[in-house]
C-alpha positions, 0 to 999 in steps of 0.5 A: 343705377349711376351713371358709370364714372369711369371705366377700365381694362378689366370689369368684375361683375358679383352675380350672373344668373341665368335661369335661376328661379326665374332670373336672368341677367343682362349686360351692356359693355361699353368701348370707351377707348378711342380704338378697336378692342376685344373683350374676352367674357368670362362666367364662372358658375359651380366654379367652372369657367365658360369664355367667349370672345367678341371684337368691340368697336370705338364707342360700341356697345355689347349686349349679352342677355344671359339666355341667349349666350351660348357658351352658357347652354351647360348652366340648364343642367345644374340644380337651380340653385347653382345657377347664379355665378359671376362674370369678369370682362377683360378688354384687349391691351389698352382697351378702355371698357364700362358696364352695367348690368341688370337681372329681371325674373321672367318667371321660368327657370328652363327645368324639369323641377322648376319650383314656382315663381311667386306671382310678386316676382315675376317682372321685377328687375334690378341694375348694378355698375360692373366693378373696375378692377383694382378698386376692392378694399377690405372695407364697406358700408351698406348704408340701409339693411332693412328688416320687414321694415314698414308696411310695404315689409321691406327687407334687405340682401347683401352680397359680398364678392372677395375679388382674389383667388385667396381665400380670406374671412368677413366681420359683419356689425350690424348697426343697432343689432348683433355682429357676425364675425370671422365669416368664410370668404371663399377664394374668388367666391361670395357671402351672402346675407338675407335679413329675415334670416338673421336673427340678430337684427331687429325687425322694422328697423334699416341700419347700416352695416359695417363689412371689414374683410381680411381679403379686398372685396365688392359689395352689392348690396338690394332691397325688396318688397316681400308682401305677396300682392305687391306689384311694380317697382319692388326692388332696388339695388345699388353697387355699395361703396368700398371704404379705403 
């Protein structure tokens, strides 16, 4: 990930999972005010939210590892693949705050009907900055979407994030193969594209694509290695850049 340019009173993050096939996510906040603040956390899976609130000295930093947060004990008895929500993190008046946040795969969802952790998966990670509030747009680009691309059959995923509570719509071009447009953006929710299962782009290309929303939005965008016996650093992700 970059390093953080700046920081803010009030961070979005687009995905936070936690026991989601094998996935957990981490985060670091960081106090970047001259002053004591608070920073009120709060995670909003299945469209329920659960908040705490911790009290973050000058140049502090507040780690929260997803298994660990115990506000979050609820998540273990949804589906696994309701498991995946997204967080905002609010400073206390004049606060000053920065973050990143990472998701690794150790291999267990904590659940009876657990499906298996392909072998690939297990220990590949990836990190993203958390957004500041106030800087969405309505447009981005995600400058590589890969498709079984190479021998290495790398391919991409694109999650867009719509920041308000007003439900809104997507147009997806995607460069040198097909378009998907008026795309359901739910209010506060997300779209989420996988390229295998886009027919409309061509495999063994990584075109841009073009994102116009009706509503402001964040993007994250990663891509990975799908081969079976692939081992090591088989992902990255990267915070896309929002166009004004």
């Amino acid at each position: 990930y970059n390093a953080v340019g700046f920081g803010g009173s009030k961070l979005i993050v687009p995905q936070f999972v936690r026991n989601y096939y094998g996935y957990q996510s981490g985060i670091n906040v960081v106090n970047i005010g001259a002053t004591t603040t608070t920073v009120t956390s709060t995670f909003v899976f299945a469209g329920v939210p659960y908040t705490r609130v911790n009290t973050l000295g000058s140049n502090r930093v507040l780690q929260l590892f997803s298994p660990n947060v115990s506000q979050l004990v609820a998540i273990d008895s949804l589906p696994v693949n309701q498991r995946t929500g997204s967080a905002v993190f609010q400073a206390g008046p004049g606060g000053v705050i920065a973050a990143n946040v990472n998701v690794r795969n150790d291999g267990s969802c904590n659940a009876a009907a657990c499906p298996v952790i392909p072998a690939n998966e297990v220990g590949t990670g990836q990190a993203i900055n958390a957004f500041v509030d106030g800087t969405a747009t309505t447009k981005a680009i995600v400058t590589r979407f890969p498709k079984a691309f190479g021998g290495e059959v790398i391919n991409g995923g694109i999650t867009i994030v719509n920041s308000t509570g007003i439900a809104g719509t997507c147009d997806l071009e995607y460069v040198g193969g097909g378009n998907q447009n008026g795309l359901v953006l739910p209010a506060g929710g997300n779209i989420g594209r996988y390229a295998p299962s886009i027919g409309a782009v061509t495999s063994g290309t990584q075109n841009p694509v073009s994102i116009v929303c009706t509503q402001p939005v964040f993007v994250i965008a990663v891509t990975r290695s799908d081969l079976a016996t692939y081992r090591g650093d088989s992902q990255t992700s990267w915070n896309v850049v929002n166009i004004p």
